[in-house]
mmCIF file as gemmi writes it, N, C-alpha and C atoms, coordinates in Angstrom:
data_model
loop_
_atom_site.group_PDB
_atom_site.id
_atom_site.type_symbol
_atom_site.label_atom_id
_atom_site.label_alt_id
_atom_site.label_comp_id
_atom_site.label_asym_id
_atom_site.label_entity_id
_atom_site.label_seq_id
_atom_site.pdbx_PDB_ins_code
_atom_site.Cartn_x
_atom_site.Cartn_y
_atom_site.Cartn_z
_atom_site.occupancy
_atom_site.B_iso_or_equiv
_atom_site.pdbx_formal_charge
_atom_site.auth_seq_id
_atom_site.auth_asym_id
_atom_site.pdbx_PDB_model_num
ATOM 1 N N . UNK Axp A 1 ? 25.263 92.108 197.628 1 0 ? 1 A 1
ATOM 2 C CA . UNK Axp A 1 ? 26.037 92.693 196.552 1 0 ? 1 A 1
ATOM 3 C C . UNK Axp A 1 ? 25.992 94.212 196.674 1 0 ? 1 A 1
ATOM 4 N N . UNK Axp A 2 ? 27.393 94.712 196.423 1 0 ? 2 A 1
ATOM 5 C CA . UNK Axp A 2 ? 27.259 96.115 196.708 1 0 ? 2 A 1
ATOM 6 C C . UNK Axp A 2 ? 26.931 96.867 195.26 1 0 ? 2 A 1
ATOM 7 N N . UNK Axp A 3 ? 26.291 98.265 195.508 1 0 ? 3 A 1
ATOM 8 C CA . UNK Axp A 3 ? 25.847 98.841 194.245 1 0 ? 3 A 1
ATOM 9 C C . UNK Axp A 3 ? 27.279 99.628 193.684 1 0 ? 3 A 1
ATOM 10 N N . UNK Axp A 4 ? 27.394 100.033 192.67 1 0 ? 4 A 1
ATOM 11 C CA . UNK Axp A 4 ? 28.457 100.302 192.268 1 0 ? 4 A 1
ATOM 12 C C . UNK Axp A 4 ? 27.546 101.529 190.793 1 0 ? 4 A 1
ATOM 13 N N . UNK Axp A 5 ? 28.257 102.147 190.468 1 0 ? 5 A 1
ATOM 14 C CA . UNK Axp A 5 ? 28.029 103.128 189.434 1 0 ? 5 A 1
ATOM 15 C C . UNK Axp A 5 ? 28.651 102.888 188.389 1 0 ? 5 A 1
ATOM 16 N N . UNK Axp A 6 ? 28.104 102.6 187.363 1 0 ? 6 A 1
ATOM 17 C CA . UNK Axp A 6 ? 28.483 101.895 186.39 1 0 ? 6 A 1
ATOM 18 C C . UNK Axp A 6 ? 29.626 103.227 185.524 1 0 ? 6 A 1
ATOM 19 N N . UNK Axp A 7 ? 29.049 104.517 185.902 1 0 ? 7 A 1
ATOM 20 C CA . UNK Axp A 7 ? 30.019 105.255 185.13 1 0 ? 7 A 1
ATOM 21 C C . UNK Axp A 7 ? 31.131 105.79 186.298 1 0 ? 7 A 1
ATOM 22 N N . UNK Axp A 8 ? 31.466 105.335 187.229 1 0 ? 8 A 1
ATOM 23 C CA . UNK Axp A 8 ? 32.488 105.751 188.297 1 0 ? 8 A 1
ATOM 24 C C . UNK Axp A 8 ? 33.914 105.345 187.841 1 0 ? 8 A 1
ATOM 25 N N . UNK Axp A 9 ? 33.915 104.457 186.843 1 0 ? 9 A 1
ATOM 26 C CA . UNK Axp A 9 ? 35.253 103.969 187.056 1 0 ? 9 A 1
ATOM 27 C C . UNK Axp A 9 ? 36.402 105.04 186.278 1 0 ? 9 A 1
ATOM 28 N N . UNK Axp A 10 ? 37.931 104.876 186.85 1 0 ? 10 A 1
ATOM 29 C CA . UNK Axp A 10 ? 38.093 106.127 186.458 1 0 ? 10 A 1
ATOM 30 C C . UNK Axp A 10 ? 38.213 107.694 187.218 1 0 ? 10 A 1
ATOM 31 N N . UNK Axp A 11 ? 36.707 107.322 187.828 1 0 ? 11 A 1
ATOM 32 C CA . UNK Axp A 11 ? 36.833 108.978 188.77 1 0 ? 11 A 1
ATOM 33 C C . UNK Axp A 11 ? 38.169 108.885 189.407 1 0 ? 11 A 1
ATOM 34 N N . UNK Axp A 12 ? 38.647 110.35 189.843 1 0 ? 12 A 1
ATOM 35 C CA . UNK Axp A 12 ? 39.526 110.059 190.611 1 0 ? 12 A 1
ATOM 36 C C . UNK Axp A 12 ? 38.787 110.774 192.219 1 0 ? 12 A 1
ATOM 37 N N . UNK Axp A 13 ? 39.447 110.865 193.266 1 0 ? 13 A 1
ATOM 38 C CA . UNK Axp A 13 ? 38.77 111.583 194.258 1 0 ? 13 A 1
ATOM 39 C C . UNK Axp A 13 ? 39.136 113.052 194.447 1 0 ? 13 A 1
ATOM 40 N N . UNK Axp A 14 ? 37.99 113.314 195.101 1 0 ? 14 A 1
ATOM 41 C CA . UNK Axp A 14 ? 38.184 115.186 195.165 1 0 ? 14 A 1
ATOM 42 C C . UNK Axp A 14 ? 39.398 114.961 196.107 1 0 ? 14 A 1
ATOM 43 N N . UNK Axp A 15 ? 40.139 116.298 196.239 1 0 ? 15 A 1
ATOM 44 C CA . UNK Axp A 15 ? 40.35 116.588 196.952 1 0 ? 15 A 1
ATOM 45 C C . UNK Axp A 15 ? 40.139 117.938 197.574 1 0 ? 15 A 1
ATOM 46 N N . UNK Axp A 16 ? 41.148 117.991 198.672 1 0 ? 16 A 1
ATOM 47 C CA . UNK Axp A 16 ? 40.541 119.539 199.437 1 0 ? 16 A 1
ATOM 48 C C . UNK Axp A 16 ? 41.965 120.377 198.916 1 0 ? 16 A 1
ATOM 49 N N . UNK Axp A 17 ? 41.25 121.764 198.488 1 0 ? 17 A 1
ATOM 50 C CA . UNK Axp A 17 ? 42.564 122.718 197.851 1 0 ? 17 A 1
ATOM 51 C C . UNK Axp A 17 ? 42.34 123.309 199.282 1 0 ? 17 A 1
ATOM 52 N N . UNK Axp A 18 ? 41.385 123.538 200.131 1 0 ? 18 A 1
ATOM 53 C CA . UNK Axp A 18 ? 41.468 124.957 201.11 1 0 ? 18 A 1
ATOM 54 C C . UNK Axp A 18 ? 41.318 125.994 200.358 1 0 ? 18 A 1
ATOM 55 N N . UNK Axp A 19 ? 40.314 125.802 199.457 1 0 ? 19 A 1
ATOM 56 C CA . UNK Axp A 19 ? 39.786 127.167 199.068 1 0 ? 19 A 1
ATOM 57 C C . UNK Axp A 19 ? 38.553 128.122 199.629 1 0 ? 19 A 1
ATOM 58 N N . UNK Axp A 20 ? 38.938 129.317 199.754 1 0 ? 20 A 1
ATOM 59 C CA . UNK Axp A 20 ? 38.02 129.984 200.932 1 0 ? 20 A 1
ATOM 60 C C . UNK Axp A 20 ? 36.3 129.964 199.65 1 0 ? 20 A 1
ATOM 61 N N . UNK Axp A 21 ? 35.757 131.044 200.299 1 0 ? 21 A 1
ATOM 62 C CA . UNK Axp A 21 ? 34.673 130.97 199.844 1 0 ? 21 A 1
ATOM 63 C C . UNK Axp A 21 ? 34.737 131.631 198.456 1 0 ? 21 A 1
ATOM 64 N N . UNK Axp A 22 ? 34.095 131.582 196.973 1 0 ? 22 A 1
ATOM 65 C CA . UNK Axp A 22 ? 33.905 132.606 195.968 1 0 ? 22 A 1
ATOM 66 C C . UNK Axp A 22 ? 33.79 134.104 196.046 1 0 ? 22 A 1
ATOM 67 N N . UNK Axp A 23 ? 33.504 134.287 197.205 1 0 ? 23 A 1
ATOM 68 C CA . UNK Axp A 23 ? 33.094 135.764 197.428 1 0 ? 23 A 1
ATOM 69 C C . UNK Axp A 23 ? 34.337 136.642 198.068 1 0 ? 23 A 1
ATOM 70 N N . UNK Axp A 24 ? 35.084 135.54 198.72 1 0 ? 24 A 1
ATOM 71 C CA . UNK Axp A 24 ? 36.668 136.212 199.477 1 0 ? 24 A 1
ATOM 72 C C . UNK Axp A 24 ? 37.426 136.537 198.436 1 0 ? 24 A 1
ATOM 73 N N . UNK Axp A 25 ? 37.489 137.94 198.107 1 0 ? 25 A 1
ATOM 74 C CA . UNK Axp A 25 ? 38.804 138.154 197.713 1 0 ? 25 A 1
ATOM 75 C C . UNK Axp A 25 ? 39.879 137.775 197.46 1 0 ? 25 A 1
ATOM 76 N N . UNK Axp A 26 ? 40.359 136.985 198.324 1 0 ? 26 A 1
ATOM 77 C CA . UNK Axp A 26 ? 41.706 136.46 198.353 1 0 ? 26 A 1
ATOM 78 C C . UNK Axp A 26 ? 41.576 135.184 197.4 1 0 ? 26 A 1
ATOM 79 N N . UNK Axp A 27 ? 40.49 134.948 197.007 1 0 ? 27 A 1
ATOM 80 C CA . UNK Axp A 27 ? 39.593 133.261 195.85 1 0 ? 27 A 1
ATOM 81 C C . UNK Axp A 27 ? 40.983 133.257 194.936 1 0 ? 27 A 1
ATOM 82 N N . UNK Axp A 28 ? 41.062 134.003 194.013 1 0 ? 28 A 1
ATOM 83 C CA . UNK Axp A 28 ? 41.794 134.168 193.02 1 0 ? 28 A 1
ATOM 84 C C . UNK Axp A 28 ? 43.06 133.934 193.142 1 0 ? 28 A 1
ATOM 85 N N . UNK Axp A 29 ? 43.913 134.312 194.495 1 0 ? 29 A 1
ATOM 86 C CA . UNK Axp A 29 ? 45.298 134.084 194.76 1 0 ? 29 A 1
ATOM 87 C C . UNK Axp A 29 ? 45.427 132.787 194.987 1 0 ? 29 A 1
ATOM 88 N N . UNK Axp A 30 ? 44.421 132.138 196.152 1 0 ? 30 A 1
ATOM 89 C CA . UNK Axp A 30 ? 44.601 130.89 196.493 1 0 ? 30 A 1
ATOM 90 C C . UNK Axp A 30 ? 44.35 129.869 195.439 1 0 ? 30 A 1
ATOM 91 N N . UNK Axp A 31 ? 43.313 129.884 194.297 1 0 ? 31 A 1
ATOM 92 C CA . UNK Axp A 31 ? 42.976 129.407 192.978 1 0 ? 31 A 1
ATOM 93 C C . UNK Axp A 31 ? 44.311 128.875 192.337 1 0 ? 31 A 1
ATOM 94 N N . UNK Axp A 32 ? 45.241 130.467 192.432 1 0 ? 32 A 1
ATOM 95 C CA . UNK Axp A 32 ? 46.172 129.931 191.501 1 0 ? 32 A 1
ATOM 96 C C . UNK Axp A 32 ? 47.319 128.666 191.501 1 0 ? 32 A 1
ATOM 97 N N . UNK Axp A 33 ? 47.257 129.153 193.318 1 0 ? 33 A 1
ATOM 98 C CA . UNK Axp A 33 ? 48.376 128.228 193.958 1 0 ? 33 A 1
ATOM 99 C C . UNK Axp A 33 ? 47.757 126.811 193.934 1 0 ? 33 A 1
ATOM 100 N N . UNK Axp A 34 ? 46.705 126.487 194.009 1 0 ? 34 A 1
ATOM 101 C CA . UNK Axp A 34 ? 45.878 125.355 194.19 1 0 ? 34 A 1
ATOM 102 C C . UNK Axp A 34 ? 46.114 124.799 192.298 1 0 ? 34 A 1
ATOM 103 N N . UNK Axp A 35 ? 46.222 125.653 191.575 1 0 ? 35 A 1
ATOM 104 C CA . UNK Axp A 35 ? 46.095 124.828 190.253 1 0 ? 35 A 1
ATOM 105 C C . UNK Axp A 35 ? 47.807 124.803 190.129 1 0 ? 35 A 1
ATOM 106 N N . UNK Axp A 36 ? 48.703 125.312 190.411 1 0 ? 36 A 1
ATOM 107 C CA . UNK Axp A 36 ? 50.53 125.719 190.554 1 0 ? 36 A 1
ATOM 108 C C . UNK Axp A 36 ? 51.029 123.947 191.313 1 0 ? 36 A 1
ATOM 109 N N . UNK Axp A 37 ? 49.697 123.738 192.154 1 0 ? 37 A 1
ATOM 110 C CA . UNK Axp A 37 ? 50.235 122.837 193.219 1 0 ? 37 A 1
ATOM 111 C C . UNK Axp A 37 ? 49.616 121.253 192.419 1 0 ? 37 A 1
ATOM 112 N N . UNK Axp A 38 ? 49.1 121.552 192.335 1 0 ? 38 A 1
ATOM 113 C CA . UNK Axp A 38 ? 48.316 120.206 191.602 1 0 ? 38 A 1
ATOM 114 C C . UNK Axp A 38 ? 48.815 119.921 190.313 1 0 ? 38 A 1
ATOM 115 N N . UNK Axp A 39 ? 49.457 121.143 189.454 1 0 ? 39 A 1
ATOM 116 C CA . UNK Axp A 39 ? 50.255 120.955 188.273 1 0 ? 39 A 1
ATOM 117 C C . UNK Axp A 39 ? 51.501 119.789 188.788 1 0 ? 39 A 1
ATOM 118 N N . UNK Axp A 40 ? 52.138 120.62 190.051 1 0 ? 40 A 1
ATOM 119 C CA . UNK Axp A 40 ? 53.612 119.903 190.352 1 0 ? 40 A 1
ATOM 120 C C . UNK Axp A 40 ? 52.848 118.15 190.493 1 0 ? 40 A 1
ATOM 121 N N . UNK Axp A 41 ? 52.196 117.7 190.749 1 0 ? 41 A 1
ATOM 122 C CA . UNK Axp A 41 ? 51.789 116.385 191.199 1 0 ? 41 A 1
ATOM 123 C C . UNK Axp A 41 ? 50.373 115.575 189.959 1 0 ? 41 A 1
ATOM 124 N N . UNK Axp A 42 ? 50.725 116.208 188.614 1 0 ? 42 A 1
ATOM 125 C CA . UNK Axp A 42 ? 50.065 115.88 187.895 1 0 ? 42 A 1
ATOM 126 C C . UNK Axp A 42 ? 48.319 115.664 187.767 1 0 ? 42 A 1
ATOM 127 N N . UNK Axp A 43 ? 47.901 116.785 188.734 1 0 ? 43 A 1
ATOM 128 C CA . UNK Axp A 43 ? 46.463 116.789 189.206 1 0 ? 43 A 1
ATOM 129 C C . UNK Axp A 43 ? 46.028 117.807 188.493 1 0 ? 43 A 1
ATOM 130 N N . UNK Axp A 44 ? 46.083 118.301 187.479 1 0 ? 44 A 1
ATOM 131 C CA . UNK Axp A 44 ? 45.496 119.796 187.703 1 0 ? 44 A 1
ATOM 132 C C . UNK Axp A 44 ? 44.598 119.81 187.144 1 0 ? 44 A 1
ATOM 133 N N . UNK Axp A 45 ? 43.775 118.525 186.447 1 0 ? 45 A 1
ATOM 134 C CA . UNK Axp A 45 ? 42.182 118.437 186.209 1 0 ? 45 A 1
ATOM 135 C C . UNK Axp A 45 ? 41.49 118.489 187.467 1 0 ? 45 A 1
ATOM 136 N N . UNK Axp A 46 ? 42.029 117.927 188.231 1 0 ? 46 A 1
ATOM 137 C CA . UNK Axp A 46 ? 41.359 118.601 189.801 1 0 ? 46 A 1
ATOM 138 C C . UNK Axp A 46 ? 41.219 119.69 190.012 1 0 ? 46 A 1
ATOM 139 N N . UNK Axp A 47 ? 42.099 120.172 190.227 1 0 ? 47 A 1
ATOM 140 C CA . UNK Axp A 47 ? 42.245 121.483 190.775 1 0 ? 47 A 1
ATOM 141 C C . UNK Axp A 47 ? 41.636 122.629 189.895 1 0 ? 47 A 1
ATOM 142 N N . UNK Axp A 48 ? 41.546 122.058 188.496 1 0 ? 48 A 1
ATOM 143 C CA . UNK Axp A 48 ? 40.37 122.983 187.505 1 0 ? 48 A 1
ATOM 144 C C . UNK Axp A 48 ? 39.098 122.907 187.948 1 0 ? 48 A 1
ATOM 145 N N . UNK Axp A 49 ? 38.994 121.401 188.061 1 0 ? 49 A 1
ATOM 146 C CA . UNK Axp A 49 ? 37.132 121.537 189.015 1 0 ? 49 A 1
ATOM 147 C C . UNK Axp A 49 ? 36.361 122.154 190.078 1 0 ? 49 A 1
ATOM 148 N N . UNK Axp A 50 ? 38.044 122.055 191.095 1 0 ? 50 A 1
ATOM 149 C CA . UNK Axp A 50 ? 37.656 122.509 192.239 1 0 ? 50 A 1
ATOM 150 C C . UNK Axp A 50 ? 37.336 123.986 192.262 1 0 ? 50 A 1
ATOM 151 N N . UNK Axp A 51 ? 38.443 124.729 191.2 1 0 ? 51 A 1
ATOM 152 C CA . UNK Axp A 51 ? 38.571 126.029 191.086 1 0 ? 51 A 1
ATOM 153 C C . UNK Axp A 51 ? 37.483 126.794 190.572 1 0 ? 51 A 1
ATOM 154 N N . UNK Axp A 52 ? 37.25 126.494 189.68 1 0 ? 52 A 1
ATOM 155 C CA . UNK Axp A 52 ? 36.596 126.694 188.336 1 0 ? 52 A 1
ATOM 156 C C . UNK Axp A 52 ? 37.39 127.554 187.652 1 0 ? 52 A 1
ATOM 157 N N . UNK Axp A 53 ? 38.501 127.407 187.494 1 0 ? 53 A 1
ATOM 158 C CA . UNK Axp A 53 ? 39.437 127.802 186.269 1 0 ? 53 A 1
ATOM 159 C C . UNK Axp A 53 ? 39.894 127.21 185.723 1 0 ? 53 A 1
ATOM 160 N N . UNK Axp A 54 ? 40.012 126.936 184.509 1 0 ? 54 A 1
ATOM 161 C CA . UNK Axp A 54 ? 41.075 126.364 183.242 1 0 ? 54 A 1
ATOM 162 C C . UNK Axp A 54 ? 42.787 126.954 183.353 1 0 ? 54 A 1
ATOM 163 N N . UNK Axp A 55 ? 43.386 125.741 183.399 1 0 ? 55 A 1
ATOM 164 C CA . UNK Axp A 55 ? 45.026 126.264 183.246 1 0 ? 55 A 1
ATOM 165 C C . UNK Axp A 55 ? 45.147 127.446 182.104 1 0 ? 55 A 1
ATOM 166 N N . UNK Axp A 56 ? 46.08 128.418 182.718 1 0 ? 56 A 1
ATOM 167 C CA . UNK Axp A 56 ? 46.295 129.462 181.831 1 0 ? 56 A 1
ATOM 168 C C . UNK Axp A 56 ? 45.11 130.53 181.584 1 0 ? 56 A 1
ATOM 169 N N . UNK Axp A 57 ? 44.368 130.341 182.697 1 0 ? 57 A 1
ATOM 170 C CA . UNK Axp A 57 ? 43.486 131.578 182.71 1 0 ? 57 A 1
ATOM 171 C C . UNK Axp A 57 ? 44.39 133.052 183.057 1 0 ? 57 A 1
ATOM 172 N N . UNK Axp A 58 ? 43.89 133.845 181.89 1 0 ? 58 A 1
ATOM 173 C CA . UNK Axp A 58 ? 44.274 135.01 181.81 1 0 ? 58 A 1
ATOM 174 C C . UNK Axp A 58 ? 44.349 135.775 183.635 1 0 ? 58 A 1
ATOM 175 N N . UNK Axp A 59 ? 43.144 136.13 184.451 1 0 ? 59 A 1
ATOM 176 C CA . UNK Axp A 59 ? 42.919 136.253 185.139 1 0 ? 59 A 1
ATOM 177 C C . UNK Axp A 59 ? 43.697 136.232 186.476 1 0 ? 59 A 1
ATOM 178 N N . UNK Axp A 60 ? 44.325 134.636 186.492 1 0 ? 60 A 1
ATOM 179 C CA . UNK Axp A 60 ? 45.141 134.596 187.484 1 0 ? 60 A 1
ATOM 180 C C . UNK Axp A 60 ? 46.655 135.172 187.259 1 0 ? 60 A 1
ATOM 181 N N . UNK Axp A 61 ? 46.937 135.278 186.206 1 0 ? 61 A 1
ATOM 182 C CA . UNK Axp A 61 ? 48.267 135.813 185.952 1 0 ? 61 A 1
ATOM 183 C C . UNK Axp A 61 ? 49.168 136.667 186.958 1 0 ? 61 A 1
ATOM 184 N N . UNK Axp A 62 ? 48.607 137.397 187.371 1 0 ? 62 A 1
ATOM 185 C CA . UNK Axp A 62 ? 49.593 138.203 188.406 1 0 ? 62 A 1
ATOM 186 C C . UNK Axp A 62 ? 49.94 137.728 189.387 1 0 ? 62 A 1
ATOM 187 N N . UNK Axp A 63 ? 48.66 136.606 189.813 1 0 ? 63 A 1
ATOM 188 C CA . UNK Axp A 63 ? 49.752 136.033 191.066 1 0 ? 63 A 1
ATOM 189 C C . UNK Axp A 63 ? 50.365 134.775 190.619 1 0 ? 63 A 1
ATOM 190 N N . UNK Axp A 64 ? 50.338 134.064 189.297 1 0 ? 64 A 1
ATOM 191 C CA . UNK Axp A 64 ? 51.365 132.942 189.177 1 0 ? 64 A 1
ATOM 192 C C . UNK Axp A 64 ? 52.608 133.623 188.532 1 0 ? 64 A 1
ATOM 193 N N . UNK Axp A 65 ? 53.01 135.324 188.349 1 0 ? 65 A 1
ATOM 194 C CA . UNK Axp A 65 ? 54.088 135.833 187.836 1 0 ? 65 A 1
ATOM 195 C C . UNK Axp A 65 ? 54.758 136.168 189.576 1 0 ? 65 A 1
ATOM 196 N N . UNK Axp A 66 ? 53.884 136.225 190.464 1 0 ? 66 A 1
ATOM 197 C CA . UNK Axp A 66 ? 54.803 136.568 192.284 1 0 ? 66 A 1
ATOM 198 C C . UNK Axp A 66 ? 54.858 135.23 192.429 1 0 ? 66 A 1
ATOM 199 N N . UNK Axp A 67 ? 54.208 134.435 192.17 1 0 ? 67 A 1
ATOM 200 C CA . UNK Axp A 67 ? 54.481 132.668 192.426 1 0 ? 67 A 1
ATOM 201 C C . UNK Axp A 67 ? 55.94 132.473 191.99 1 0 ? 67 A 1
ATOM 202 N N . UNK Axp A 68 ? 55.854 132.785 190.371 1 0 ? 68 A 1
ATOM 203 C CA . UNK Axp A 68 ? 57.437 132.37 190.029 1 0 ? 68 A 1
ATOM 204 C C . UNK Axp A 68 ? 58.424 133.265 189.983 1 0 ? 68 A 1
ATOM 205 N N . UNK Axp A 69 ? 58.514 134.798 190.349 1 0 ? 69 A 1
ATOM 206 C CA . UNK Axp A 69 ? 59.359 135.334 191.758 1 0 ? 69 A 1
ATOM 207 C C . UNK Axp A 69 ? 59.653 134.777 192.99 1 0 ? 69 A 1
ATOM 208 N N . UNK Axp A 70 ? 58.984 134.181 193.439 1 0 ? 70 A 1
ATOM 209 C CA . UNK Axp A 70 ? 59.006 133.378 194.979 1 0 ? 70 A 1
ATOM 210 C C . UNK Axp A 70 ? 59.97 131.708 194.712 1 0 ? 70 A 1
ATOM 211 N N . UNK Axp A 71 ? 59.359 131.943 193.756 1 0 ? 71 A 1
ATOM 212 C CA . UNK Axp A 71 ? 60.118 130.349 193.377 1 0 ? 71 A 1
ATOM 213 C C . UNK Axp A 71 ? 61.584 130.05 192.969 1 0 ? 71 A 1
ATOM 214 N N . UNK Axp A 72 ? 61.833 131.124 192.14 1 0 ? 72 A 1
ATOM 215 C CA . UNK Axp A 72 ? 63.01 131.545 191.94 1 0 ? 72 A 1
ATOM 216 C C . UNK Axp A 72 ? 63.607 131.711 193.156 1 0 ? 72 A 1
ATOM 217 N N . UNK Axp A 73 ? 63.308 132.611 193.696 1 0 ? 73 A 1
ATOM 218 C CA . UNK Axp A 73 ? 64.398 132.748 194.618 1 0 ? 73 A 1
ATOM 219 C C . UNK Axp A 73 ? 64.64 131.576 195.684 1 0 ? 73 A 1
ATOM 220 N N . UNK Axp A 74 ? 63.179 131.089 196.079 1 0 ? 74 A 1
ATOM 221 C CA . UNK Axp A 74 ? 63.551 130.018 196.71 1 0 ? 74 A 1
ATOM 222 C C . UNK Axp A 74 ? 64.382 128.863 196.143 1 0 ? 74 A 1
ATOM 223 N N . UNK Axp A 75 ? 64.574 129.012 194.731 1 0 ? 75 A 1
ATOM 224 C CA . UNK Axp A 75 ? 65.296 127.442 193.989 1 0 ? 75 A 1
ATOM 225 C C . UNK Axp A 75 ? 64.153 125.961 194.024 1 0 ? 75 A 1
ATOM 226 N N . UNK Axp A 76 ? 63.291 126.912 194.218 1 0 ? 76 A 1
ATOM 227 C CA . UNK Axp A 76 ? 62.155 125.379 194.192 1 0 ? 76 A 1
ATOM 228 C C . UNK Axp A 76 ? 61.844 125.1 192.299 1 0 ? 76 A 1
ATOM 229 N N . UNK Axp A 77 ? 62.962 124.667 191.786 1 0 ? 77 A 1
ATOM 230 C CA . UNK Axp A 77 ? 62.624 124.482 190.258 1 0 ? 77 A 1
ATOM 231 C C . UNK Axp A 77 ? 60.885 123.726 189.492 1 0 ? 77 A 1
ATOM 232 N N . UNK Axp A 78 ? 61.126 122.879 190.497 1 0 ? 78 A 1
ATOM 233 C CA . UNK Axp A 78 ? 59.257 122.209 190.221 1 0 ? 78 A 1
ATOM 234 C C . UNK Axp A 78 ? 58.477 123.395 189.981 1 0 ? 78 A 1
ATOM 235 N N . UNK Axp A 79 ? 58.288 124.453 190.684 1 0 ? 79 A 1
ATOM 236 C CA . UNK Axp A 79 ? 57.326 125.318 190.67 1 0 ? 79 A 1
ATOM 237 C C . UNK Axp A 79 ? 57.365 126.351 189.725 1 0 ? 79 A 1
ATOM 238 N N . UNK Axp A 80 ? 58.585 126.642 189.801 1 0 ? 80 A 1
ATOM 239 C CA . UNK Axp A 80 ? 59.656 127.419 188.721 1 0 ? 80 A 1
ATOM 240 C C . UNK Axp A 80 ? 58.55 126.855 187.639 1 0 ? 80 A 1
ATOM 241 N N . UNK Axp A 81 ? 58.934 125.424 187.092 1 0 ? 81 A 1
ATOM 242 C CA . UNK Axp A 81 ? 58.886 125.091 185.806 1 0 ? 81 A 1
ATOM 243 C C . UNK Axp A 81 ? 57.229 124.825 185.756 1 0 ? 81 A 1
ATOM 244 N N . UNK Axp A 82 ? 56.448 124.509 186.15 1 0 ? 82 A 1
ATOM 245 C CA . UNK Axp A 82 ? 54.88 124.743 185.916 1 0 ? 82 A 1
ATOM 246 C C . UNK Axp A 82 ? 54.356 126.081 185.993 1 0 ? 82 A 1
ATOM 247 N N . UNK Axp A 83 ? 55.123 127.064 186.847 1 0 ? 83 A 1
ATOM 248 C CA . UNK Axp A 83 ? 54.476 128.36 187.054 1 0 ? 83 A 1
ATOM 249 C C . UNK Axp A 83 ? 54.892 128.979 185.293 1 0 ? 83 A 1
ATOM 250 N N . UNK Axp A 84 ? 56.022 128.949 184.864 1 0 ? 84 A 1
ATOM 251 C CA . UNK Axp A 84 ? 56.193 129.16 183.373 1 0 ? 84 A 1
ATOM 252 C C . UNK Axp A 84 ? 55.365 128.601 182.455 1 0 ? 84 A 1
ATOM 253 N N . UNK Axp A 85 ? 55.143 127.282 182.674 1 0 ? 85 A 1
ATOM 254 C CA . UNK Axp A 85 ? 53.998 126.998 181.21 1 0 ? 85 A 1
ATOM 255 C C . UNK Axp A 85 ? 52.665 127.239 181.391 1 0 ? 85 A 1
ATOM 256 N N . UNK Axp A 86 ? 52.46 127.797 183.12 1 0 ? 86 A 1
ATOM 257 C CA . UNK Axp A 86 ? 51.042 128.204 183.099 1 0 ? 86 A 1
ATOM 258 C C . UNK Axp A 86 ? 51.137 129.569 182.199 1 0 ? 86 A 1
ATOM 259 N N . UNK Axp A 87 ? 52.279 130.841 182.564 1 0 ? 87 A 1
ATOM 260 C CA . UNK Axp A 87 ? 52.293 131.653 181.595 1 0 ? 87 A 1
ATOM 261 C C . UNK Axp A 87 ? 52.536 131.8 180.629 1 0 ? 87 A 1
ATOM 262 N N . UNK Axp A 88 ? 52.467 130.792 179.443 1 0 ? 88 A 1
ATOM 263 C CA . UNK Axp A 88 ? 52.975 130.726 178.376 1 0 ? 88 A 1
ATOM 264 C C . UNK Axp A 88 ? 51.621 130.886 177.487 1 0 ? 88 A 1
């Protein structure tokens, strides 16, 4: 009989954002896109764990306002429309 964890059920699995290390600089840009991306695919309790940011952290703001510049122009509306209610 296999062992099983009685409080597992439910979990979902990690996944990998490709987030560099806490100490890289660049943490914060890639953070945002990683919680932008996981919004579009209904994950973004993941991507809060992985991050350690909460949607709508003040913090990331500047790069989910060049996110939805980029998006715009590209016409990618999905991104468009989560990158807005992250700034709301």
């Amino acid at each position: 009989m296999a062992f099983l964890r009685d409080d597992a059920e439910g979990e979902k699995p990690r996944r990998d954002y490709g987030l560099p290390d806490k100490s890289d600089p660049d943490f914060d840009r890639v953070a945002a896109q990683a919680l932008l991306e996981a919004a579009r695919v209904g994950e973004t309790e993941l991507a809060e764990r992985a991050t350690g940011y909460y949607w709508g952290e003040a913090s990331l703001r500047p790069y989910v306002e060049v996110m939805l510049q980029a998006a715009e122009k590209a016409g990618d509306d999905r991104l468009e429309q989560v990158a807005r209610r992250f700034l709301r």
